[in-house]
VMD Tcl script that draws the C-alpha trace (Angstrom):
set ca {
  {97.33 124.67 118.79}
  {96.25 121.90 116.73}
  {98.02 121.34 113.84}
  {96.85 120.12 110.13}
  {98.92 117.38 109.89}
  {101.83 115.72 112.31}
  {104.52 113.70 110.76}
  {106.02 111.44 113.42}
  {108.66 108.95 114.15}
  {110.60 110.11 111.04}
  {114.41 110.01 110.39}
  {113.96 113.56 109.23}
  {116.84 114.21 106.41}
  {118.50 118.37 106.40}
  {121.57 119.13 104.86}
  {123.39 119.36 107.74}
  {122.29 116.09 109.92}
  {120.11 113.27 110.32}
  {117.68 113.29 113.19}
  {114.71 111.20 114.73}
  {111.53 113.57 115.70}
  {108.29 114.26 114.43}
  {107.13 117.85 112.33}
  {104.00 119.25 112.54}
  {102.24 121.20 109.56}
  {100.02 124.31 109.62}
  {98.77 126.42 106.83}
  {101.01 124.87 103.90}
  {103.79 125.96 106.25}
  {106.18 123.58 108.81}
  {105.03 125.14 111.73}
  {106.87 122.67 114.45}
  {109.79 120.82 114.60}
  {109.39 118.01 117.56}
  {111.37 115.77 119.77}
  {110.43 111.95 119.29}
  {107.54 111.41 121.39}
  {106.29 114.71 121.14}
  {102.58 114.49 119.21}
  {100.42 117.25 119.49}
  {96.89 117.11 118.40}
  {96.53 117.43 114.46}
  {93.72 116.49 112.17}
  {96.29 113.76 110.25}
  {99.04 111.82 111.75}
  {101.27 110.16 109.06}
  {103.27 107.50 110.58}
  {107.18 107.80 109.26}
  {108.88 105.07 111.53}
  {111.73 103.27 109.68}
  {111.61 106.15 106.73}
  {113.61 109.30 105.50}
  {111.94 112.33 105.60}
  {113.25 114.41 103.18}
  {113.04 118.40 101.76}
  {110.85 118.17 98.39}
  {113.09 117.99 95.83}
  {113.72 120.56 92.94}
  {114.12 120.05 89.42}
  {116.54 122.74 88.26}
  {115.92 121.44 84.45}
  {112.59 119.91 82.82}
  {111.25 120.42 79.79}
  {107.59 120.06 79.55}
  {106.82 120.93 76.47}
  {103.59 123.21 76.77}
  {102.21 125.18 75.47}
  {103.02 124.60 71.80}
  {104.10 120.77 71.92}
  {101.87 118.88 74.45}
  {102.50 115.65 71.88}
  {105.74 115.28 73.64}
  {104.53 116.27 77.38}
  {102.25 118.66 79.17}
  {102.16 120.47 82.56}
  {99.71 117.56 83.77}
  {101.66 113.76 83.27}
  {104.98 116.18 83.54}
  {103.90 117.56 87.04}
  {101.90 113.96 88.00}
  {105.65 112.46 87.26}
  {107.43 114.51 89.17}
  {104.86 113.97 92.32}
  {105.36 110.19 92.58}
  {109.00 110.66 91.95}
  {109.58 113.25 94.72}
  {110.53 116.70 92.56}
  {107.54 119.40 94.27}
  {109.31 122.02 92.33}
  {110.04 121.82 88.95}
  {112.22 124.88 87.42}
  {110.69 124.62 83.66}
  {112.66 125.74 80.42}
  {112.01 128.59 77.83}
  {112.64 126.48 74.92}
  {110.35 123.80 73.35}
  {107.53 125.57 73.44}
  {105.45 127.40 71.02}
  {106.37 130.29 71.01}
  {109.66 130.21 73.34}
  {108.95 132.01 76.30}
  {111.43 134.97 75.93}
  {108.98 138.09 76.58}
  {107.00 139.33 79.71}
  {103.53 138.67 77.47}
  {104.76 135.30 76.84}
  {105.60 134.40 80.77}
  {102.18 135.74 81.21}
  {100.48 133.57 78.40}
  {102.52 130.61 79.87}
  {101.43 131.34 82.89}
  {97.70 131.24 81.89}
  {97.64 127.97 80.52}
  {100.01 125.65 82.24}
  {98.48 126.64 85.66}
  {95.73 124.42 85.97}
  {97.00 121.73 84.82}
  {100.06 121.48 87.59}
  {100.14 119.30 90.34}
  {103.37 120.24 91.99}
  {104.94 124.20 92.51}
  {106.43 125.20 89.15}
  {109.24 127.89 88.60}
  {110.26 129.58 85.10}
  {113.20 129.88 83.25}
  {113.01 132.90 80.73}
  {114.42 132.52 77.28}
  {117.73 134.11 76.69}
  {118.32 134.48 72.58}
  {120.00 137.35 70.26}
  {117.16 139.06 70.04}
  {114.97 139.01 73.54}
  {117.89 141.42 75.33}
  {115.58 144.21 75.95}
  {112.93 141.84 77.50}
  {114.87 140.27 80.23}
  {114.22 142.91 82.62}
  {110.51 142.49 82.07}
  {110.64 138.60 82.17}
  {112.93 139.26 86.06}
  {109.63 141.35 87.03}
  {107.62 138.94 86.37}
  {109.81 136.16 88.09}
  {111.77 134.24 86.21}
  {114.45 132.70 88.37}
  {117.15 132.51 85.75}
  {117.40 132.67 82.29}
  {119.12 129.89 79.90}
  {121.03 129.92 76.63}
  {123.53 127.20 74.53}
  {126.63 128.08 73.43}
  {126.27 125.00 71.38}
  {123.54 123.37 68.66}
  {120.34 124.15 69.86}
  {117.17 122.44 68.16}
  {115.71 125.01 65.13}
  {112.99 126.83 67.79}
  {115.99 128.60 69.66}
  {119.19 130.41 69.04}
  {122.63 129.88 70.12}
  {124.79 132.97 71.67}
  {127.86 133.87 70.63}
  {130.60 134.53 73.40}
  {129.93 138.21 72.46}
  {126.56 138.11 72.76}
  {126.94 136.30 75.97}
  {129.15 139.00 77.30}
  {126.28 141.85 76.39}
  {123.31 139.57 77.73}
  {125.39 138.85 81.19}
  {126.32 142.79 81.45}
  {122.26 143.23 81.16}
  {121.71 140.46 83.66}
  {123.88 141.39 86.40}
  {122.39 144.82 86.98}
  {119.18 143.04 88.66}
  {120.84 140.28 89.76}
  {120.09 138.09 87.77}
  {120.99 134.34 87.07}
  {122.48 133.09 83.50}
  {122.43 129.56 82.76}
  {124.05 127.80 79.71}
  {124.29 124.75 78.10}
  {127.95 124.36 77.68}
  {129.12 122.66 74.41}
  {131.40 124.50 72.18}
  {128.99 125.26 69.11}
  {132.23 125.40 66.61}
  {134.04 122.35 68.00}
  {130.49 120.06 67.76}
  {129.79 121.42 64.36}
  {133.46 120.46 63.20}
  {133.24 117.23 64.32}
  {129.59 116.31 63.36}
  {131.09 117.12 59.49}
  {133.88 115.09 60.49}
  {132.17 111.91 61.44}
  {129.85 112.65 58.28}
  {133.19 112.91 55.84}
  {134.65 109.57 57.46}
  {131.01 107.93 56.98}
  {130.83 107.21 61.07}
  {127.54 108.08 61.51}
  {126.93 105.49 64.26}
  {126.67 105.33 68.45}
  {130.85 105.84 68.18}
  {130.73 108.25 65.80}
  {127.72 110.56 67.76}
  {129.70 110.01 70.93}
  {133.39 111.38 69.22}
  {130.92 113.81 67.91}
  {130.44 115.34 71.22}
  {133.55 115.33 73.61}
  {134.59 116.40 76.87}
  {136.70 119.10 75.39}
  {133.83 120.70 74.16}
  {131.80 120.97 77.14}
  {135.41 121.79 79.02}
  {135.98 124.37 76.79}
  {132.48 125.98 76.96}
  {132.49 125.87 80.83}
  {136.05 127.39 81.03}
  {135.03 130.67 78.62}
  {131.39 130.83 80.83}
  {133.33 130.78 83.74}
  {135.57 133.69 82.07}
  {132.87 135.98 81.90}
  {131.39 135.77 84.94}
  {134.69 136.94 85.97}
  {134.66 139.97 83.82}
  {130.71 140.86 84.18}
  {129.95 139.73 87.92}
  {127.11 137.93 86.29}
  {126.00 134.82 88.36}
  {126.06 131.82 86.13}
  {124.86 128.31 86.36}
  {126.23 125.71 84.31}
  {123.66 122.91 83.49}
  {123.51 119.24 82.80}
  {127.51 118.32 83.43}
  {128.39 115.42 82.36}
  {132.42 114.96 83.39}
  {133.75 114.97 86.52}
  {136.83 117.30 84.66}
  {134.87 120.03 83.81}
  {132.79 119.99 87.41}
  {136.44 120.42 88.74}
  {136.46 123.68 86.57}
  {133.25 124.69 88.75}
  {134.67 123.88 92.02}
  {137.66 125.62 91.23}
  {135.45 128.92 90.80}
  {133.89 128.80 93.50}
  {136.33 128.32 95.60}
  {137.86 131.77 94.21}
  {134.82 133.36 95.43}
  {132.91 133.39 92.00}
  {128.97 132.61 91.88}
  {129.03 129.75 89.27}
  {126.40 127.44 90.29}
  {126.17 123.99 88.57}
  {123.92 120.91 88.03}
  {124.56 117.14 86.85}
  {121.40 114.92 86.10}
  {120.73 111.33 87.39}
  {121.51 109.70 84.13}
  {124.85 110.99 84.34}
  {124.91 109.63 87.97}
  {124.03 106.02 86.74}
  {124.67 105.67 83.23}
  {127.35 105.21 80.93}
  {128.64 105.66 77.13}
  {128.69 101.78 76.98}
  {124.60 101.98 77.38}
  {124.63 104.42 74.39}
  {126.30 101.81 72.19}
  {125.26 98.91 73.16}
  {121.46 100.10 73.57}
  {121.31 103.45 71.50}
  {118.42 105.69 70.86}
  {116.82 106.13 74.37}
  {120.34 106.85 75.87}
  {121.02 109.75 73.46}
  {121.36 113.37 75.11}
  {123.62 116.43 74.75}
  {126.47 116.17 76.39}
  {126.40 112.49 76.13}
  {126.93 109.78 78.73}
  {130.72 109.30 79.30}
  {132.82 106.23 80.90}
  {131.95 104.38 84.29}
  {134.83 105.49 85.17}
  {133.73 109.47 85.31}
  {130.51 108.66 86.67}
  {132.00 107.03 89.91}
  {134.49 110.37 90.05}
  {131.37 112.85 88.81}
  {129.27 111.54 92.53}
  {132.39 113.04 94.35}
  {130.94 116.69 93.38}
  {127.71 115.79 94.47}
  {129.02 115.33 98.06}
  {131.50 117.48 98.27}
  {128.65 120.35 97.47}
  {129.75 121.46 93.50}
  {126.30 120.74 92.36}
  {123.14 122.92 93.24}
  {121.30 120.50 91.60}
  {120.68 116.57 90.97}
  {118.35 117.21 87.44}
  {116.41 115.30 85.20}
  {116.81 117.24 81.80}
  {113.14 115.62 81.37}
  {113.58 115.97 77.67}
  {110.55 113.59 76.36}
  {109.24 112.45 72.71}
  {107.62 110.00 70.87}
  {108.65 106.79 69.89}
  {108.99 107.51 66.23}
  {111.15 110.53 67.04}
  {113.46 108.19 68.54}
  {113.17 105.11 66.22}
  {111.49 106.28 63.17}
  {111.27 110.04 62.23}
  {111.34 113.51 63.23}
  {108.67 116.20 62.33}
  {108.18 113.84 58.97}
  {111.75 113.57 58.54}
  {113.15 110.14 58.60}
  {115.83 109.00 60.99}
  {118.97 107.38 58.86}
  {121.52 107.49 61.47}
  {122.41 108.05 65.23}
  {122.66 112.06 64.44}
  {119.18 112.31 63.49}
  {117.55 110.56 66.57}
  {115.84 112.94 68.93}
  {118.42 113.43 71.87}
  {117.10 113.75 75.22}
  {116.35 111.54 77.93}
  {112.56 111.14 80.16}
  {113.73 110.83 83.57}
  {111.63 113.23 85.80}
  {109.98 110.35 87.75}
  {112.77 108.55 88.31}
  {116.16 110.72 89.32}
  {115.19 110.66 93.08}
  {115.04 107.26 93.33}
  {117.94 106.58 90.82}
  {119.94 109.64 92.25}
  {119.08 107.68 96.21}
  {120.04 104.03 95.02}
  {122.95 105.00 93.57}
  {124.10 107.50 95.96}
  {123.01 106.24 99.13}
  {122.90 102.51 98.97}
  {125.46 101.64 96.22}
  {127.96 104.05 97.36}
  {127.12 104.71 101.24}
  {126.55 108.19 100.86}
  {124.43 109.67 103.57}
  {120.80 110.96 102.92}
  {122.38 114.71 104.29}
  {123.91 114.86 100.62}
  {120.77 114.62 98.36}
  {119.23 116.88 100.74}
  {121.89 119.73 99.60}
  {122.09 118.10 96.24}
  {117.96 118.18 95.63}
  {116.91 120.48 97.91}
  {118.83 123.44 100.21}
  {121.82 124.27 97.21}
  {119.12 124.30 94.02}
  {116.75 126.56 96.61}
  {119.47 129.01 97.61}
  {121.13 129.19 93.47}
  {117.87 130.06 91.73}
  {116.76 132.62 94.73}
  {113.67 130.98 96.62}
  {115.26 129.25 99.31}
  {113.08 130.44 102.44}
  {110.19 129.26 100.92}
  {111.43 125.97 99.34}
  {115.00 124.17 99.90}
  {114.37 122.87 103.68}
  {113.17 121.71 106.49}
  {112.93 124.35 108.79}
  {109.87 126.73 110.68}
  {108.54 128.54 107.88}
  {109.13 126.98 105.12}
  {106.71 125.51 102.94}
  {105.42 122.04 103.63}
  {107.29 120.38 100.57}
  {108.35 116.69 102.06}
  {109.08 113.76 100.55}
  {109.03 110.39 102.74}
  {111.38 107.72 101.06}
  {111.38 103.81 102.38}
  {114.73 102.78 102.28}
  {113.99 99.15 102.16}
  {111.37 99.82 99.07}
  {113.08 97.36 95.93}
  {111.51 99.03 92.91}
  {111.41 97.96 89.37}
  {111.57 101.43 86.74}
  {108.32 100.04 83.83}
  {106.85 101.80 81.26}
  {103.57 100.84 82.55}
  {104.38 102.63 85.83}
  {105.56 106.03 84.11}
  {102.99 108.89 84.02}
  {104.52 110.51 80.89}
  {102.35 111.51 77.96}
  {105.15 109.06 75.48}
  {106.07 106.13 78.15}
  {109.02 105.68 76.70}
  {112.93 106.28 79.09}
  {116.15 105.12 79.51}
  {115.09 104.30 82.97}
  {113.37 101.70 81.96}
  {114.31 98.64 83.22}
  {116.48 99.90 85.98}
  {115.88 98.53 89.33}
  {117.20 99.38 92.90}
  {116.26 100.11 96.62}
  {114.98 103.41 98.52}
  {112.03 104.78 97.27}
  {109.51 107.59 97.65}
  {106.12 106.42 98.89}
  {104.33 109.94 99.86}
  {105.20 113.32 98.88}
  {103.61 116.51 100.33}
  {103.51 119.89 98.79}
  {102.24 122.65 101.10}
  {101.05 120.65 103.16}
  {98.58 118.66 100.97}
  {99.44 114.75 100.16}
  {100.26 114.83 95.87}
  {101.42 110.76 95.17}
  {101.66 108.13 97.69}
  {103.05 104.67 97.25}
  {103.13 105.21 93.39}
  {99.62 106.78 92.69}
  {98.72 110.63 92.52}
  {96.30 111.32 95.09}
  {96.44 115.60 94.14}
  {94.29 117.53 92.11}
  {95.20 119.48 88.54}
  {95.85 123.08 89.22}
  {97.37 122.40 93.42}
  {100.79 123.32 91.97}
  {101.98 127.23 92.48}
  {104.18 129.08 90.15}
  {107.29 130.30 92.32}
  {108.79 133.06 91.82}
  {112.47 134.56 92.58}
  {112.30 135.95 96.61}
  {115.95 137.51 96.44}
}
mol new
graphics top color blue
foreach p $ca { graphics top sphere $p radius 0.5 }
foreach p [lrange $ca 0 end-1] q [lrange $ca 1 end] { graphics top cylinder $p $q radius 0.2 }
display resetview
């Protein structure tokens, strides 16, 4: 047989081990998985010697904004990011969009637009708010591979649940197996405290930070948690931020419960003391906490807690994060636009950091990125590995690569991150989605409209 494309002399990265050996492509599929030294005919040879060969990565969390509010970010720089920085599926949310995608018509609409503008695979959250309950069955037809609410503040174009409403929404879910996933921030505890910090006039980086503590995520995980327990509803938790409530997670699972969680790379590499020495770019719900929890929050990426190293790609404009907001004016560090643009850069952040800072082996971003979001969100088989079968979704990383994170190099529609300025070693230079070649050494080489929307297998 002669293949499409052979990728040799790799040190090709599973979950499980590291190995050097070549993989052939056929179809969009890996069709062959090869002893070093073993090259059969193909119509491309990529040459891999010295590199990691990795399974594409997944983006359990991005926010790209269309349609409704392609002024932020739009299916094309969102999906052109995420190429060059190694996500080849992104998992898109409901929310910041125009309408919120909470109906079957409106997956469909979505659907319709964003599609030609992709460049990687794409999956769908559905909307989960008070009053979409009776279409979530009709948004699970139609694929969604989980569906996402806040018990916490939520910007004015979406609705917080109550724990009641929770319970109802998880009851629903759990008869077609369904996925809920939460923001976890106690809505009553934030709301207390942001009327605190006004009161005491500490409406500064300290004051937004107090604003926003660990017990309220804790306590919103804990009572999630609780009612997957009394529903059988499979939950995911997203963004964490402390290692304390990730130890909640762990401590689930191990009973035998399906809570599935995800961190982000800026809580991987990050830290409060950016926030108030730096402000506005390192704003985002739940905040940054100490260096301190981020060294402890990398042990639940190895040990397996997290199905999911994210970006939260939440972007803006400048003035929303300097100036004003939809024509209101920014007086203080509560009204600045919180959310972080990081889809182009977690894999190499999340590798650096990981992997050469802390001597982590590649095998743990590969569950991290790859296998654990594939299996949580139901299309593992298709994406999540490196096995016969699956899709051809590979990213090859140099691990000698230094890199320098500039606004110049980002693809987003506002250039603007908190990863700006970073530097670091180990980074991707060619990433494949079925099969065809999207961004290589920094440029996109795909076309608009090569991405595929995904939907749920099982």
């Amino acid at each position: 047989m002669k293949f499409d494309t052979l990728v040799k002399n790799g040190n090709i990265v599973t979950g499980e081990r590291i190995w050097k050996g070549n993989l052939a492509v056929k179809d969009g599929k890996i069709a062959a998985l090869l002893a070093a030294g073993e090259e059969p005919e193909a119509e491309k040879v990529i040459d891999a010697e010295g590199k990691y060969v990795f399974p594409g990565a997944i983006d359990t969390h991005a926010h790209l904004n269309e349609p409704g509010y392609e002024w932020r970010e739009d299916y094309a720089h969102g999906t052109r990011a995420a190429a060059i920085g190694g996500y080849t599926t992104i998992i898109d949310m409901p929310l910041q969009n125009e309408p919120a995608m909470t109906t079957a018509e409106l997956f469909d609409r979505k659907t319709e637009i964003v599609g030609k503008n992709a460049y990687v695979d794409y999956c769908f959250w559905g909307g989960l708010v008070p009053g979409n309950f009776d279409d979530l069955e009709g948004l699970n037809e139609k694929g969604c591979v989980a569906f996402k609410s806040f018990i916490g503040p939520v910007s004015p174009d979406y609705q917080t649940l109550t724990y009641g409403q929770a319970y109802e929404a998880m009851e629903r879910i759990r008869k077609f197996d369904g996925r809920a996933g939460f923001h976890c921030e106690d809505f009553s505890m934030i709301r207390w405290q942001e009327e605190r910090m006004k009161r005491e006039g500490r409406m500064d980086w300290k004051g937004f930070l107090e604003s926003r503590p660990v017990a309220a995520e804790m306590i919103a995980t804990v009572d999630m948690i609780e009612l997957t327990k009394a529903t059988g509803c499979k939950v995911h938790i997203c963004h964490v931020s402390s290692p304390d409530v990730a130890q909640k997670i762990k401590e689930a699972q191990k009973a035998g419960y399906d809570v599935t969680a995800e961190t982000c790379s800026h809580y991987l590499s990050m830290t409060e003391e950016d926030v108030l020495e730096k402000g506005a770019l390192f704003k985002c719900a739940p905040p940054l906490r100490s260096s301190e929890e981020v060294d402890r929050l990398w042990s639940y990426v190895e040990d397996g807690t997290f199905s999911g190293i994210a970006s939260d790609h939440s972007p803006c404009t400048y003035e929303e994060k300097f100036t004003e907001i939809l024509g209101k004016k920014i007086e203080n560090a509560f009204d600045v636009w919180g959310g972080i643009s990081g889809i182009q850069s977690c894999f190499q952040t999340a590798f650096y950091e990981g992997c050469v800072k802390r001597g982590l082996s590649p095998s743990v971003l590969a569950r991290a990125m790859a296998e654990l979001p594939a299996k949580a969100f139901g299309i593992y088989g298709k994406k999540g590995g490196i096995q016969v079968g699956f899709d051809a979704d590979l990213v090859i990383v140099d691990p000698d690569r230094e890199w320098e994170i500039t606004e110049e190099s980002l693809e987003y529609v506002n250039k603007i991150s908190a990863f700006v300025g970073k530097t670091g070693q180990g980074l991707p230079v060619l990433t494949m989605v079925r099969g065809q070649i999207v961004a290589e050494n920094g440029r996109v080489v795909g076309a608009p409209g090569q991405g595929e929307l995904v939907v749920r297998l099982h």
